[in-house]
FIDREN-981081 format. One record per residue (C-alpha): residue number from 1; residue in one letter; z, y, x. Coordinates in Angstrom, 1 decimal. Each point is the difference from the previous one (the first is absolute). Example, Ala and Ser with C-alpha at 12.3 -4.5 7.8 and 13.67 -1.06 7.14 Angstrom:
residues 2
<node 1; a; <7.8; -4.5; 12.3>>
<node 2; s; <-0.7; 3.4; 1.4>>
end
This chain:
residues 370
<node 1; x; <80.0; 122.2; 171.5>>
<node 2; x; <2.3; -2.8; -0.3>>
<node 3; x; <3.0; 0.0; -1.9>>
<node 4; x; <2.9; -1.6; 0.5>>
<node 5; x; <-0.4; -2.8; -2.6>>
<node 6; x; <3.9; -0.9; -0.4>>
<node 7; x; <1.0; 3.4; -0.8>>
<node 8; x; <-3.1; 0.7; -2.5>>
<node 9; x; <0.5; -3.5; -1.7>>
<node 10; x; <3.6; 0.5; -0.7>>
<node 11; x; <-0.5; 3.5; -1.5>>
<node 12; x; <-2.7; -1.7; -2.3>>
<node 13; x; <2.4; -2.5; -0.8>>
<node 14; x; <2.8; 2.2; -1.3>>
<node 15; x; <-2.8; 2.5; -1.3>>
<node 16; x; <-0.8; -2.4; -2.6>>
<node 17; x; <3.0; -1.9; -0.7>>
<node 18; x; <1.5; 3.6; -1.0>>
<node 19; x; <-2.5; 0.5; -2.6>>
<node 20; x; <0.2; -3.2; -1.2>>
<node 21; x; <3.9; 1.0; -0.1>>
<node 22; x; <-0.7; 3.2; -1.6>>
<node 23; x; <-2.2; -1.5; -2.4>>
<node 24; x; <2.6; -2.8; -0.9>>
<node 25; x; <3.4; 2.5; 0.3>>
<node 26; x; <-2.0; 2.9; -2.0>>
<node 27; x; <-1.9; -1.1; -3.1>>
<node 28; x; <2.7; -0.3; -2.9>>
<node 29; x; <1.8; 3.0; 1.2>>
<node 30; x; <-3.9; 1.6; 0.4>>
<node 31; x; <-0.7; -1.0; -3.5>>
<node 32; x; <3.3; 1.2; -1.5>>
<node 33; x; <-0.1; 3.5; 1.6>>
<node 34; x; <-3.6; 0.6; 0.1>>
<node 35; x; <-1.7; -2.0; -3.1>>
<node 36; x; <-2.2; -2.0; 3.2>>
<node 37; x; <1.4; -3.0; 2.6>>
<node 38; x; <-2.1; 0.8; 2.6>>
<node 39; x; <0.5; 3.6; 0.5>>
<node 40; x; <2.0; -0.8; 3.2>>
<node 41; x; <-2.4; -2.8; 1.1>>
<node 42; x; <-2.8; 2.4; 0.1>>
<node 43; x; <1.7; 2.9; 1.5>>
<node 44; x; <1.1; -2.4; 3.0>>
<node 45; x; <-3.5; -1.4; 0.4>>
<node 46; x; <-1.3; 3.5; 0.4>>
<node 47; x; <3.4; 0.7; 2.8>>
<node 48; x; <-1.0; -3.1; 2.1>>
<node 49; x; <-3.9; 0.8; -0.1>>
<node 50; x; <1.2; 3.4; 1.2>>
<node 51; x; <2.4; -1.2; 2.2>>
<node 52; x; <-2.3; -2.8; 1.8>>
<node 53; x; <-2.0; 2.6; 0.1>>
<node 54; x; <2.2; 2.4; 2.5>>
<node 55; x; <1.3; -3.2; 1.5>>
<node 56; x; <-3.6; -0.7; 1.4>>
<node 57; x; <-0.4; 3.6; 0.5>>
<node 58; x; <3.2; 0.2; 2.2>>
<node 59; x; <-0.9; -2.8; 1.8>>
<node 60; x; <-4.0; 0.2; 0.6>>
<node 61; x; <0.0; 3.5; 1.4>>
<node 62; x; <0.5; 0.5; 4.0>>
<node 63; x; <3.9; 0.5; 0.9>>
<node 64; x; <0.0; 3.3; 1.7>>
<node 65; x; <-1.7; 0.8; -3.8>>
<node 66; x; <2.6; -1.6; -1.8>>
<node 67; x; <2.9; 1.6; 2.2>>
<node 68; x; <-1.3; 3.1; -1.0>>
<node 69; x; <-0.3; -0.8; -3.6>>
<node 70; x; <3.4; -1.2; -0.4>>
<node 71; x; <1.1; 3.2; 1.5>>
<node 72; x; <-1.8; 1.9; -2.1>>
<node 73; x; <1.0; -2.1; -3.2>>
<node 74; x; <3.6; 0.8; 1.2>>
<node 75; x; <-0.7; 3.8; -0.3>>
<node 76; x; <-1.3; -0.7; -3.5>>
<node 77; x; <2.7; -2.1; -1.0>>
<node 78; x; <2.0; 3.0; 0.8>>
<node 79; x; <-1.4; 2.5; -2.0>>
<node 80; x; <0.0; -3.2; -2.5>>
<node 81; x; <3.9; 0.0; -0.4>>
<node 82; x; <0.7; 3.8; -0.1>>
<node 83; x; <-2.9; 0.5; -2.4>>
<node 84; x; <2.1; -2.5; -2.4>>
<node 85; x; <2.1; 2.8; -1.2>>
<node 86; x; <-2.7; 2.2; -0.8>>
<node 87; x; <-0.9; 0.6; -3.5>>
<node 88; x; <-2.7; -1.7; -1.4>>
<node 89; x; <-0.8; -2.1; 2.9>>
<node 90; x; <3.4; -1.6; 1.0>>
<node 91; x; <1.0; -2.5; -3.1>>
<node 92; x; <3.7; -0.6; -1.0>>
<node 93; x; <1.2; -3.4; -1.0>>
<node 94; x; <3.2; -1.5; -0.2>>
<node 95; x; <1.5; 3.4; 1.5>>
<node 96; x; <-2.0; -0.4; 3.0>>
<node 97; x; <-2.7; 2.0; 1.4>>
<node 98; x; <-2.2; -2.4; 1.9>>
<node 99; x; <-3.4; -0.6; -1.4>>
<node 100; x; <-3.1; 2.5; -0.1>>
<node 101; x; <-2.5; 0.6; -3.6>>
<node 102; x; <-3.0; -1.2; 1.2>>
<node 103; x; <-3.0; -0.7; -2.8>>
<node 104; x; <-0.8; -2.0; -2.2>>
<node 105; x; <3.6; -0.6; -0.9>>
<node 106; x; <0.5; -1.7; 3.6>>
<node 107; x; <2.9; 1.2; 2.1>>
<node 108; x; <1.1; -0.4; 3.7>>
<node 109; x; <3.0; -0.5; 2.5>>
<node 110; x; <-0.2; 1.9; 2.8>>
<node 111; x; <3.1; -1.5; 1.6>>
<node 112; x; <-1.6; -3.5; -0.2>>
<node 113; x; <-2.8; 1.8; 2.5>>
<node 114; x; <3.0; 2.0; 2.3>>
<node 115; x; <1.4; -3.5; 0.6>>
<node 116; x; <-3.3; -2.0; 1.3>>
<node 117; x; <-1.3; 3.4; 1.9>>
<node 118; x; <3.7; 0.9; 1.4>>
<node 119; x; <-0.6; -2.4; 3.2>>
<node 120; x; <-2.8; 2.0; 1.0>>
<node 121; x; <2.4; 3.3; 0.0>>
<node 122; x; <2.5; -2.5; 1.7>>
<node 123; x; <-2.2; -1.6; 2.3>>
<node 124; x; <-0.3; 3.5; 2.7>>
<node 125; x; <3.4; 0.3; -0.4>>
<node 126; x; <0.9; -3.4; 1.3>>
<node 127; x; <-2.2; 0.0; 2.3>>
<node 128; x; <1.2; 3.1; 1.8>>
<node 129; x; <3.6; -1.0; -0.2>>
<node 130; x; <-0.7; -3.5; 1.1>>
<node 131; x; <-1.3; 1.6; 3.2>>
<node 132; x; <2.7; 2.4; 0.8>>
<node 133; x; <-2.1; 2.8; -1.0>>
<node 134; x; <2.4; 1.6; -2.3>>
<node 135; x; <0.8; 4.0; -0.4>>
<node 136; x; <0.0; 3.2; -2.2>>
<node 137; x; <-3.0; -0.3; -1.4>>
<node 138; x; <0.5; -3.7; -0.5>>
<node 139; x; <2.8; 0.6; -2.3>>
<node 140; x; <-1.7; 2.9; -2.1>>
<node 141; x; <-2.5; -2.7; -0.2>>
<node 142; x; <2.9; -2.7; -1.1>>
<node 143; x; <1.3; 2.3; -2.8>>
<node 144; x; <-3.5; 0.8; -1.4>>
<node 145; x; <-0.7; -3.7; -0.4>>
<node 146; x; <3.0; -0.7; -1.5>>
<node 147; x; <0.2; 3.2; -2.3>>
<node 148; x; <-2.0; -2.0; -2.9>>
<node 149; x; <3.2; -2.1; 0.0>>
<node 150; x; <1.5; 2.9; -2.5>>
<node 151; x; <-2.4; 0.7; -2.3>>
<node 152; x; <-0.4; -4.1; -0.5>>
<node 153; x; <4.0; 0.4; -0.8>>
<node 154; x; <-0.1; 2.9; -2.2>>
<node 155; x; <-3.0; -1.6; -2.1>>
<node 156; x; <2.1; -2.2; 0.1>>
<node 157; x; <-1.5; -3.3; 1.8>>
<node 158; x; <3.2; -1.6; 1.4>>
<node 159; x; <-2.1; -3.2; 0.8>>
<node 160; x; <-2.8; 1.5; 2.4>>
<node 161; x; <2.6; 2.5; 1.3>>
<node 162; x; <2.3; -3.2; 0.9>>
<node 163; x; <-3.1; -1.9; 1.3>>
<node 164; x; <-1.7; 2.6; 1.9>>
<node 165; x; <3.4; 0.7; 1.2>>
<node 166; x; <1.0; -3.6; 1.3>>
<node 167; x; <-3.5; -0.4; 1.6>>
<node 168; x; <1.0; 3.6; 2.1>>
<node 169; x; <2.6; -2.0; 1.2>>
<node 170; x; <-1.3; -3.4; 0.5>>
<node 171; x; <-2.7; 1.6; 2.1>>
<node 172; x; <2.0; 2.0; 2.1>>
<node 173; x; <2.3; -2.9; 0.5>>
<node 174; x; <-2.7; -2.2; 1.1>>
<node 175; x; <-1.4; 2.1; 2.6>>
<node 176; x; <3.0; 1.0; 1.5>>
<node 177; x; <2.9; 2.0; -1.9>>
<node 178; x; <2.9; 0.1; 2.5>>
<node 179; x; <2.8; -1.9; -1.7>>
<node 180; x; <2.3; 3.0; -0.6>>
<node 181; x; <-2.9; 1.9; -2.0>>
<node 182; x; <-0.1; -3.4; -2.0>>
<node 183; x; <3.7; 0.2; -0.4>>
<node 184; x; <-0.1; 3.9; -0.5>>
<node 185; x; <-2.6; -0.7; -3.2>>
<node 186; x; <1.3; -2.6; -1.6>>
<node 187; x; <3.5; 1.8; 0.1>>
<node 188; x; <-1.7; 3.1; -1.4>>
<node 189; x; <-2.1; -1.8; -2.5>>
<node 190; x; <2.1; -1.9; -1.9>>
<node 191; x; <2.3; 2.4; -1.2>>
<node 192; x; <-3.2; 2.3; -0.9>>
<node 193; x; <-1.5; -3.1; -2.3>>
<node 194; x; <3.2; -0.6; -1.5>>
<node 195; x; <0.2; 3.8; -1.1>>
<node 196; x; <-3.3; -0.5; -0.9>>
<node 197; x; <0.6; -3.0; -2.3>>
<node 198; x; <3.4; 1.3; -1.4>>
<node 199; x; <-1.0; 3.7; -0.9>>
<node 200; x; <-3.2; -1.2; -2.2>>
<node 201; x; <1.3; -1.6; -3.1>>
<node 202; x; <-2.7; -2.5; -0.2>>
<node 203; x; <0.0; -1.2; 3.4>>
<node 204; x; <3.8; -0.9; -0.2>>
<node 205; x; <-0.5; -1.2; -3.7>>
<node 206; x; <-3.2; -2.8; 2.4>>
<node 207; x; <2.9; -0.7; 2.4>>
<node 208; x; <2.7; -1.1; -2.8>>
<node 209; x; <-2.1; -1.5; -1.5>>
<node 210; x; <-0.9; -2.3; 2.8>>
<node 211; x; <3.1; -0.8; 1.2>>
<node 212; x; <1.0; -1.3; -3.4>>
<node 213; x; <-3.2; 0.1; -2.3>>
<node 214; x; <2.4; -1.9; -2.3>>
<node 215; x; <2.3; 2.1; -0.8>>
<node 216; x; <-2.3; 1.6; -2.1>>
<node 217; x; <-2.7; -2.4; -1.2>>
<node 218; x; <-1.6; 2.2; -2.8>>
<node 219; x; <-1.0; 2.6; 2.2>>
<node 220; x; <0.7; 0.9; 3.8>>
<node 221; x; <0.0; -3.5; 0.9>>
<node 222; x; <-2.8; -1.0; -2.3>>
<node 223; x; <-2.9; -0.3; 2.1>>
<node 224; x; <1.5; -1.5; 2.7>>
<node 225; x; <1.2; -2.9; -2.2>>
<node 226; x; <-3.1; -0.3; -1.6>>
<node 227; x; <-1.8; -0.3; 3.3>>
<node 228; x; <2.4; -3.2; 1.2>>
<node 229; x; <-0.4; -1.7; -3.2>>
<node 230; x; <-3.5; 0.3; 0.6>>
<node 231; x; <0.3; -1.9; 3.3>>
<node 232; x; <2.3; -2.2; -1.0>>
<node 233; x; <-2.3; -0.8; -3.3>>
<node 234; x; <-2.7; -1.3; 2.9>>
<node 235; x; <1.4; -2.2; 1.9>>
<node 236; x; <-1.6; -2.0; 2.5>>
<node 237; x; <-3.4; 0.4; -1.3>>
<node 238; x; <-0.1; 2.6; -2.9>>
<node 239; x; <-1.1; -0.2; -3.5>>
<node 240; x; <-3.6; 0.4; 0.1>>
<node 241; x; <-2.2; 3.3; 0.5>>
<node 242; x; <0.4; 2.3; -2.8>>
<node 243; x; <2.9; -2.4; -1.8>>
<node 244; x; <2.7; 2.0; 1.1>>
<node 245; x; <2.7; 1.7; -2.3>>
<node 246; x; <1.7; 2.6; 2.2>>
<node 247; x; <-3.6; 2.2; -0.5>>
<node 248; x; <0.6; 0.2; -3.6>>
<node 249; x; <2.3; 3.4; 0.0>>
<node 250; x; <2.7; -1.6; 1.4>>
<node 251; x; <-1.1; 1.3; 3.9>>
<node 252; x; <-0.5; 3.2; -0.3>>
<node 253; x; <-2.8; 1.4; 2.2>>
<node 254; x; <-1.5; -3.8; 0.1>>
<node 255; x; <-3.2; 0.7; 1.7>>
<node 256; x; <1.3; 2.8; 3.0>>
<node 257; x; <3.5; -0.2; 0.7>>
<node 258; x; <0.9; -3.7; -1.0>>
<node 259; x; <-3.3; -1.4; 0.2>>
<node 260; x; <1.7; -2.5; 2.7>>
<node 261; x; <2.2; -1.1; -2.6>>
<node 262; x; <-3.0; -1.1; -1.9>>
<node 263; x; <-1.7; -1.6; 2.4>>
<node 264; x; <3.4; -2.1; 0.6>>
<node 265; x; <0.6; -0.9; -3.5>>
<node 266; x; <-3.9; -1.1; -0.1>>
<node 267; x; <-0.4; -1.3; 3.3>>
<node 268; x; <2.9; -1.2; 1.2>>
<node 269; x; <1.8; -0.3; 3.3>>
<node 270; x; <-2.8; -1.4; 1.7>>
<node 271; x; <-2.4; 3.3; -1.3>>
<node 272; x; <2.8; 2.7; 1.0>>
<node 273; x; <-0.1; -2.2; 3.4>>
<node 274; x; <-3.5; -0.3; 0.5>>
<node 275; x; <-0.2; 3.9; -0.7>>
<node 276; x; <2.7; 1.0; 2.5>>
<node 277; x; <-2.2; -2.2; 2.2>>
<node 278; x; <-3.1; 2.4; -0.2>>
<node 279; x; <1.7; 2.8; 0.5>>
<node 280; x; <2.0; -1.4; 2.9>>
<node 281; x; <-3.2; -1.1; 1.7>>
<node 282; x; <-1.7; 3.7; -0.8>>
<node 283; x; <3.1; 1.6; 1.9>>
<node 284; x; <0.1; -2.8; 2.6>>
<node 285; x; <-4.0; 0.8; 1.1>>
<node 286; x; <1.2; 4.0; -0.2>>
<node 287; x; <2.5; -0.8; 2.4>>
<node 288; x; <-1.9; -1.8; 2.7>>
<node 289; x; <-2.8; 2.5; -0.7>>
<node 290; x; <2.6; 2.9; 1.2>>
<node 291; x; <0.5; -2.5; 3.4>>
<node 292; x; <-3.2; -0.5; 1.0>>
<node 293; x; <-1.0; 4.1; -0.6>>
<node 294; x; <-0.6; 2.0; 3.0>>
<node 295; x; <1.0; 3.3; -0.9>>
<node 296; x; <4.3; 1.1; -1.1>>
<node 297; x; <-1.8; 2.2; -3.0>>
<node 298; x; <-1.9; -3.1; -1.5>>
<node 299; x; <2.9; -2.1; 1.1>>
<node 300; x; <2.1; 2.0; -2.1>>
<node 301; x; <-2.5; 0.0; -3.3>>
<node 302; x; <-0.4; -3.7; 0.2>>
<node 303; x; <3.6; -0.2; 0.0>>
<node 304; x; <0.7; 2.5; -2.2>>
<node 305; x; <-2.9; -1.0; -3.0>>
<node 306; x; <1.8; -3.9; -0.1>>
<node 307; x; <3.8; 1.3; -0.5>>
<node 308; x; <-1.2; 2.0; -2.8>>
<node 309; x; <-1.3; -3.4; -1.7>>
<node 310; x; <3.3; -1.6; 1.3>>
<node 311; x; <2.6; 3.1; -1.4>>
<node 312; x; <-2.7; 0.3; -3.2>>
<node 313; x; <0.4; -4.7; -0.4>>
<node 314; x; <3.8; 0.2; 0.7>>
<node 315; x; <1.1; 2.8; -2.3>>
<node 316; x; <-2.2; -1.2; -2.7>>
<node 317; x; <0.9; -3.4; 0.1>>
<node 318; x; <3.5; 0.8; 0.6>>
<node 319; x; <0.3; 2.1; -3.0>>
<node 320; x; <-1.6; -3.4; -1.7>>
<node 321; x; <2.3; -2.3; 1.5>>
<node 322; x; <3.3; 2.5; -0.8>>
<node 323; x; <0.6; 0.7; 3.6>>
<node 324; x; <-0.7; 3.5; 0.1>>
<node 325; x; <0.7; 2.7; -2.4>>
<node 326; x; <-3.0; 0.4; -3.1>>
<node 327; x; <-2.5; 2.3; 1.9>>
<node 328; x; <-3.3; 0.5; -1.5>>
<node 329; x; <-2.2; -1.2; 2.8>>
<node 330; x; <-3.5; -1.9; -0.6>>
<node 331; x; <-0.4; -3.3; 1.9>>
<node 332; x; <-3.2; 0.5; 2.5>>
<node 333; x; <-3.4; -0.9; -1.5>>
<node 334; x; <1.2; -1.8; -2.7>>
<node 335; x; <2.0; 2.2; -2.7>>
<node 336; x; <-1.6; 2.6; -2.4>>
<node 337; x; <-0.7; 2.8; 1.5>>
<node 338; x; <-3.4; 2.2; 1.2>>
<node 339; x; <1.6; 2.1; 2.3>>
<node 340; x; <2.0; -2.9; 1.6>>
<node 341; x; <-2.9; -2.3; 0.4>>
<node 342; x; <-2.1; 2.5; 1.3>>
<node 343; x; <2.3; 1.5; 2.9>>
<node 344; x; <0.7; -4.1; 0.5>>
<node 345; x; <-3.8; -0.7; 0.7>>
<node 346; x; <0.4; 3.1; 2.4>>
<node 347; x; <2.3; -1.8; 1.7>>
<node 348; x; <-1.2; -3.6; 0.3>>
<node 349; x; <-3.3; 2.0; 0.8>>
<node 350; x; <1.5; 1.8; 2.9>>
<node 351; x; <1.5; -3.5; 1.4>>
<node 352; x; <-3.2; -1.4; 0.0>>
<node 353; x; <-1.6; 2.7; 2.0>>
<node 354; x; <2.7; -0.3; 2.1>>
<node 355; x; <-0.5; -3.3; 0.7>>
<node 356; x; <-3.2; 0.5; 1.4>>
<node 357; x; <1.4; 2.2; 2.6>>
<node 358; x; <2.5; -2.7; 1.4>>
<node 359; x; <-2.7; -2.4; 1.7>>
<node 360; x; <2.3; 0.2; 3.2>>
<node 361; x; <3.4; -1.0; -0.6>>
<node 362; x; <2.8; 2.6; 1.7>>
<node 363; x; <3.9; -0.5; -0.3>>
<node 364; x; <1.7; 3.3; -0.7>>
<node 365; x; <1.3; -0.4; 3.3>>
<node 366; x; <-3.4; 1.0; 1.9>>
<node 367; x; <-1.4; 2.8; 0.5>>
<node 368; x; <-1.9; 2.0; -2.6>>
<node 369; x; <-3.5; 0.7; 0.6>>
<node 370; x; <-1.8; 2.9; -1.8>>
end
């Protein structure tokens, strides 16, 4: 089977340039908290073996397979999230309960696998309501794929309840939300996600601190401030791989969070560019993969599967860049992370299988076949 050789070249690409991030963002803080600088490096290397691994897996086996899987994955994903608060499974960090005990002293993120399976729980829905086919059992259907949405806010996991959120909409929107409906949302939304953001102490503490990180430099508005000095340390080209200062505890969370600030410090404008690049052509093929589909359901996967690299690319970089309150959101294949590299492969996977299915090239404006 032939894979789409764009697609699979650019996730090698960022693949490796992230553990060559990791490795250059991670080793002094690795050998100050853990007595060895490549306890990081090694840990990614065993993520990206894993997560090429699924990536090939997702994208090798036949598509009405896959669509199963990914269904199925979505079920699991579920039980993931609510078995977070269990006892002795669920793991407690930072006041949130998101990641599961796994052995061997690994743990996972079952939100990072609700987001990449959600389009497959989406995809039926779309479909249906694209068509007109809309009714009772439609909407029990609606609130039961949309009922994970509260435990990822209770846990809580304000980033993939905002992304998987936004993509609801996006979707809906694209295959045609009458405009009051948009109207009717947005007007109900945004007073919801303000209350949101001004009941939690630590979410409005994020916002303040964004809108004027200097007011307090020391400490809401820290790393934000250490993030644009970062960028504004590497200039047109950068300092050199691995000669960068911002890594040395003055970013906090260097090689997840931030690690775009590193690579900008190190790399330059013309790196950050070059990267934004990849990941605008991986979205760019998703998109005219989701044209040339014949079915509304794999339409609205394809779709779906590149907006979560564009919301997961935007927010991270945003956060980077000071343009969006501090969110702790990984950047796609390249920060530290097992459970977000894996899920990504999923995903990257998924498009590649999906490519194989768009030989004919249909506008969303012809009929479906099935």
């Amino acid at each position: 089977m032939r894979l789409d050789r764009g697609i699979l070249l650019a996730a090698l690409f960022l693949v490796g340039l992230g553990l060559v991030q990791v490795y250059s963002s991670s080793y002094i803080f690795a050998t100050e908290m853990h007595g060895d600088g490549l306890f990081f490096f090694r840990k990614q290397a065993l993520f990206a073996v894993i997560g090429l691994a699924a990536l090939f897996w997702a994208a090798l086996l036949p598509w009405s397979w896959s669509e199963r899987a990914g269904r199925v994955l979505w079920f699991l994903a579920v039980i993931g999230i609510v078995g977070t608060f269990v006892p002795g499974l669920g793991l407690k960090i930072g006041g949130s309960h998101r990641w599961l005990n796994l052995p061997m002293g690994f743990r996972f993120e079952p939100g990072e696998l609700l987001r990449v399976t959600y389009p497959f729980a989406l995809a039926p829905l779309i479909a249906d309501y694209a068509r007109g086919q809309i009714d009772r059992a439609w909407t029990r259907r609606f609130f039961l794929t949309m009922a994970p949405l509260c435990v990822l806010y209770v846990q809580p996991d304000f980033g993939s309840f905002v992304i998987i959120s936004l993509l609801t909409f996006s979707m809906f929107v694209t295959f045609g939300l009458r405009w009051r409906f948009i109207f009717g949302g947005l007007s109900f939304a945004v007073p919801v996600l303000s209350y949101m953001i001004i009941s939690s102490p630590y979410r409005l503490v994020r916002v303040e601190a964004f809108l004027n990180p200097w007011a307090d430099p020391a400490e809401k508005g820290f790393q934000v401030i250490q993030s644009l000095l970062s960028f504004y340390n590497g200039g047109l080209t950068g300092v050199g791989l691995g000669q960068g200062q911002g890594k040395l505890f003055f970013l906090p969370e260097a090689h997840t969070d931030f690690t775009m600030a590193v690579l900008g410090e190190e790399m330059g404008f013309v790196g950050f560019a070059i990267l934004l690049m990849v990941y605008g052509f991986l979205v760019f093929r998703g998109f005219q993969i989701s044209l040339q589909l014949k079915r509304y359901r794999d339409r609205v996967i394809a779709l779906s599967l590149s907006l979560l690299l564009v919301f997961a690319v935007f927010i991270n970089t945003g956060v980077a860049l000071g343009l969006l309150p501090t969110k702790g959101l990984t950047l796609p294949l390249l920060s530290y992370g097992g459970s977000s590299l894996i899920c990504t492969g999923l995903c990257v996977g998924w498009l590649l299988n999906l490519a194989r299915e768009s030989s004919i090239p249909l506008s969303f404006r012809e009929k479906e076949i099935d």
